[in-house]
C-alpha positions in Angstrom: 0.0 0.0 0.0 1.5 3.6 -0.9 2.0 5.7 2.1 0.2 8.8 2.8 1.1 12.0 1.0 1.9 13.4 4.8 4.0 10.8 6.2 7.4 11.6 6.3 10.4 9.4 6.2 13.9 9.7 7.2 16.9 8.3 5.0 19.9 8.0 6.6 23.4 7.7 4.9 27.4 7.6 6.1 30.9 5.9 4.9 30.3 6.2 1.1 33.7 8.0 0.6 37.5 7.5 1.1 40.1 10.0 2.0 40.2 12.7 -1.5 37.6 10.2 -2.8 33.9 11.8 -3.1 32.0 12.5 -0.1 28.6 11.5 1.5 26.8 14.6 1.5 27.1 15.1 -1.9 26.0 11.6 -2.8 23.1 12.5 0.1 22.1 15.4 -2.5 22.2 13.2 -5.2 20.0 10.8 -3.9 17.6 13.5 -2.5 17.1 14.6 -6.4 16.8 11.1 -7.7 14.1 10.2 -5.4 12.4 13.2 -6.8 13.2 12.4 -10.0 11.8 9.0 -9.7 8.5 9.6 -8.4 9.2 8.0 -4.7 8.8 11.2 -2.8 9.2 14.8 -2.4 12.4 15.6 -0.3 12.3 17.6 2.1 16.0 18.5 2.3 19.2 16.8 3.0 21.3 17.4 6.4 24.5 17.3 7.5 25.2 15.3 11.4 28.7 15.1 13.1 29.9 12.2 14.9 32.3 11.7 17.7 36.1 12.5 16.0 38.3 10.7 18.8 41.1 7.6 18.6 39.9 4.4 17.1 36.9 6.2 14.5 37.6 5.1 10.9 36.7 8.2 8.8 37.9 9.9 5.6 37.7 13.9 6.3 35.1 14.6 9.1 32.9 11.9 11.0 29.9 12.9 9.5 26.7 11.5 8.3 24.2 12.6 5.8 20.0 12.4 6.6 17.1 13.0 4.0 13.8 13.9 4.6 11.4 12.3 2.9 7.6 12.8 2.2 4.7 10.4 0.7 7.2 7.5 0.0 6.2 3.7 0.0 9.2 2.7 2.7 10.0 -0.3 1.0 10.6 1.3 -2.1 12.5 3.9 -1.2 14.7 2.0 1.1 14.9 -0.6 -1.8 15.7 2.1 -4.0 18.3 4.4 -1.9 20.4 1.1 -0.8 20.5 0.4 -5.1 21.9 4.1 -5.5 24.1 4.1 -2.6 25.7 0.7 -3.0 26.5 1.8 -7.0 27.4 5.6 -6.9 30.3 4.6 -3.1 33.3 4.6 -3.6 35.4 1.7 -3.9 36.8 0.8 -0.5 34.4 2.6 1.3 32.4 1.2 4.3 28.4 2.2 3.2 25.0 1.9 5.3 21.9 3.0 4.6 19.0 3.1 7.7 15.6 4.2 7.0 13.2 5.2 9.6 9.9 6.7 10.5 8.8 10.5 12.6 8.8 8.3 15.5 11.6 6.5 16.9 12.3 5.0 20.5 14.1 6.9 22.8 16.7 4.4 23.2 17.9 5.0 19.2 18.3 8.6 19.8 20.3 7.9 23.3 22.7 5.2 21.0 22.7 8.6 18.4 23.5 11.0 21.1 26.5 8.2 22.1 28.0 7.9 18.8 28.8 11.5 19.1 30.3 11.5 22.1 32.3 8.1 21.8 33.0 4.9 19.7 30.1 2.7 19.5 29.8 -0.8 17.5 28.5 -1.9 14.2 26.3 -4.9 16.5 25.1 -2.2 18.8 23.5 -0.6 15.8 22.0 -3.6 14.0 20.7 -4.7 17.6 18.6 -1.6 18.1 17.4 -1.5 14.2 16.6 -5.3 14.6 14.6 -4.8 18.1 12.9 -1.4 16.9 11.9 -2.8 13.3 14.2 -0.1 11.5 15.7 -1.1 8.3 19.2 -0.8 8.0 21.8 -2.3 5.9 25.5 -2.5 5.1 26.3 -2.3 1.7 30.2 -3.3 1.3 33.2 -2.9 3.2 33.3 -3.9 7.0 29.8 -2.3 6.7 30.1 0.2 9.8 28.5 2.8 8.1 25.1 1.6 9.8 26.4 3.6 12.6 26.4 6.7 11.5 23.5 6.2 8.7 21.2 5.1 12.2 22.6 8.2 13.9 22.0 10.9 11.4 18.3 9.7 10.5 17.4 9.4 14.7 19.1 12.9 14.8 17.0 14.9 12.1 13.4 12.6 13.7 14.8 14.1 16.9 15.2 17.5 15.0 17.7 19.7 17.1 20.9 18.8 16.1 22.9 19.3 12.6 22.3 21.8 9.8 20.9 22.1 6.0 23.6 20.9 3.5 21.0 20.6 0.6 17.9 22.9 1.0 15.9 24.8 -1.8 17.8 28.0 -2.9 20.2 27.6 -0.4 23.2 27.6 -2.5 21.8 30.0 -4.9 21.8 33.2 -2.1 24.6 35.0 -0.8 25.3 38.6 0.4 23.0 41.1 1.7 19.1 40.0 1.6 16.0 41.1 3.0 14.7 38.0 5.8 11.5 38.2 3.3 13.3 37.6 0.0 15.0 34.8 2.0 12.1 32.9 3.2 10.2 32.9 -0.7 13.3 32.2 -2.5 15.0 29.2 0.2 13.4 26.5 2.2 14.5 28.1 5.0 11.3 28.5 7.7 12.6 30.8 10.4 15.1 33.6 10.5 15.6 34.3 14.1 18.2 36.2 16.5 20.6 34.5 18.8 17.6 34.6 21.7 15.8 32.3 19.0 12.8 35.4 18.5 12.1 35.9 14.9 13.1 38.7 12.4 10.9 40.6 10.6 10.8 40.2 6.9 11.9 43.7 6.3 15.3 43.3 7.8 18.4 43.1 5.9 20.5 40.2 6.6 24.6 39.5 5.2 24.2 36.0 4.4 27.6 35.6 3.1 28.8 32.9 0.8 28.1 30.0 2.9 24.4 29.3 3.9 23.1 26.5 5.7 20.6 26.6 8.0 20.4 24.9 11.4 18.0 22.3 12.4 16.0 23.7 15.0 12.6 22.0 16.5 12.7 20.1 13.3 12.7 22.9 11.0 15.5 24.7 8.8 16.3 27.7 10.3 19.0 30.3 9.8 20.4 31.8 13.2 21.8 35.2 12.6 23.7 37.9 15.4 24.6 41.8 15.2 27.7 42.7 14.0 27.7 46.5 14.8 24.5 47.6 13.4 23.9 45.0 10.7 22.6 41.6 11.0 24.9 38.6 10.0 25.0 34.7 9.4 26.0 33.5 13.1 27.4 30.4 11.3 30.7 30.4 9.5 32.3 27.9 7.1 33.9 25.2 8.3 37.6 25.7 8.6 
């Protein structure tokens, strides 16, 4: 049976690169279009989730997964079809899992989530929670560790405060000085708020710079900006 047009559905994606070699966020993107593309769902935007960085992780650049939002999708065909995509667009040697899971998922997957960033976890840990909470999750090559993360990043955006946008409508396509209002119709973006989280109005300019992604905040994309003298900037930076 096809799923409603409201349910929503969270992909979940890590270890699909090697050091210099692609990266998982960009695949992520991919995917995100191809889903569209293919008729299994709208997306509803792809972010980014950082794991814990420590002795003993395996990781290319950063220890980071990739989680897509999803909306009217039969699960089994997406999942069918995202494991397909991810398992032939990774990169040789790489380590790929792909979880997929629903708007509601037990506490004790978000605790494991909350762990992976703060320490190492195992690949059995992973499978045993998917296995006793009726998540699918598979390993696609390798060692197949990247269930960790790819269980971590989609529990993360269901939980909905942690990570930001890395693929969002429009996102990449503004930079400089805009008004909050010509943000919000020309992005995905659903908030622009101050520091204190209160909104701004839609008449307020705002120096976006050349780098905008948009936190995750109570499940939503929103773009956190601070006073810099008397203008208003992005409070977030690119990565160093």
């Amino acid at each position: 049976m096809r799923s409603s047009s409201t349910d929503v559905w969270v992909v979940g994606i890590d270890d699909t690169d090697m050091p210099g070699v692609g990266g998982t966020g960009s695949l992520a993107r991919r995917v995100a279009s191809e889903i569209e593309v293919r008729g299994l769902g709208t997306s509803t935007g792809v972010t980014r989730h950082q794991f814990f960085e420590g002795p003993g992780v395996p990781k290319t650049s950063r220890n980071s997964a990739a989680a897509i939002g999803v909306i009217g999708a039969t699960p089994s065909d997406l999942f069918e079809a995202v494991c397909t995509m991810v398992a032939e667009e990774s990169i040789d040697g790489s380590d790929p899992g792909v979880a997929l899971v629903s708007t509601t998922v037990p506490p004790e997957v978000v605790a494991f989530a909350r762990e992976t960033q703060r320490g190492l976890v195992t690949r059995q840990e992973a499978e045993r929670l998917a296995a006793d909470s009726g998540i699918d999750l598979a390993g696609l090559g390798g060692t197949e560790d990247g269930v960790i993360g790819a269980l971590g990043a989609a529990a993360l955006r269901v939980e909905g405060t942690d990570g930001r946008y890395v693929g969002l409508r429009g996102i990449r396509d503004v930079a400089g000085i805009v008004s909050v209002g010509d943000l919000l119709d020309r992005t995905g973006i659903a908030e622009v708020v101050r520091m204190d989280q209160s909104a701004l109005e839609r008449g307020i300019m705002v120096d976006v710079g050349d780098w905008l992604r948009p936190r995750l905040v109570g499940g939503r994309p929103v773009l956190v900006t601070r006073r810099d003298g008397e203008d208003w900037v992005n409070a977030d930076s690119r990565p160093k």
